[in-house]
C-alpha positions as MATLAB code, in Angstrom:
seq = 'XXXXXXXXXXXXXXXXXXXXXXXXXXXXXXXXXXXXXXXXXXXXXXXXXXXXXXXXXXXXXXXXXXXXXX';
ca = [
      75.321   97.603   95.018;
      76.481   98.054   98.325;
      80.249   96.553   98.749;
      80.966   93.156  100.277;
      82.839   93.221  103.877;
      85.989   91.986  103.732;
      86.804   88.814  106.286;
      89.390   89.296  108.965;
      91.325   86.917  107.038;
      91.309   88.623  104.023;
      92.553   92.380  105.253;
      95.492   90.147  107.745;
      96.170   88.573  104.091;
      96.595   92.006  102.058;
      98.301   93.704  105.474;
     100.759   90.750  105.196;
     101.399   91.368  101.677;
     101.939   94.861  102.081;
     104.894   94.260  104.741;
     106.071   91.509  103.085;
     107.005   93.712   99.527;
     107.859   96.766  101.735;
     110.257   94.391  103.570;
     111.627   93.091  100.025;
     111.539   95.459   97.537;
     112.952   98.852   96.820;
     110.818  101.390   97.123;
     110.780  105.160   96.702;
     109.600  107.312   99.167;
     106.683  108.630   98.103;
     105.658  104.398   97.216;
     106.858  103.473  100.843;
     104.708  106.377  102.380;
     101.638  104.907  100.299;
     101.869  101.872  101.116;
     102.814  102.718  104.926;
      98.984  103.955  104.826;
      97.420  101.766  103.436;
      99.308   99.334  106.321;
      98.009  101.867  108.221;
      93.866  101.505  107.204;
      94.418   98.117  107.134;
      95.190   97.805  110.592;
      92.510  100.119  111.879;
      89.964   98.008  109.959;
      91.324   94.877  111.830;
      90.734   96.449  114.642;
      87.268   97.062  113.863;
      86.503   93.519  113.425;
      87.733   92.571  116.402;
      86.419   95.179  118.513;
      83.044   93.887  116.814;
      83.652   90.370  117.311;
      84.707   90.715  120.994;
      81.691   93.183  121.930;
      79.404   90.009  120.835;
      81.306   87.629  122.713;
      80.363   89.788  125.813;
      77.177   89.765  124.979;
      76.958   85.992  124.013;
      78.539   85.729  127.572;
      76.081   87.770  129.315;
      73.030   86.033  128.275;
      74.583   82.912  129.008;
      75.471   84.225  132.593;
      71.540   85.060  132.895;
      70.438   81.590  131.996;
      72.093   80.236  134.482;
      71.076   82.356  136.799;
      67.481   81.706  136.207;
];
């Protein structure tokens, strides 16, 4: 079974969490440098979705430009 998307909401939410313990919590190195990258992924799958969600704004705003020009 194919694997729900996560919301924008919900990867901001886990990003958050991540900085929040890396900001108050001890860490070793090697559990910093984890959880740096998975900061990292997080991030780059933000943004995804909004790279997806602005490319159909621009294309909600084009065929709205056309009906008007009609």
């Amino acid at each position: 079974m194919p694997k729900k998307s996560e919301s924008y909401e919900e990867v901001l939410s886990k990003l958050e969490s991540i900085v929040h313990t890396m900001e108050n919590t001890p860490m070793a190195l090697q559990d910093s440098l984890k959880a740096y990258e998975d900061g990292v992924k997080l991030c780059n799958k933000l943004y995804t979705i909004l790279n997806e969600a602005e490319s159909k704004v621009k294309i909600l705003n084009e065929n709205i430009e056309e009906d008007f020009k009609e």
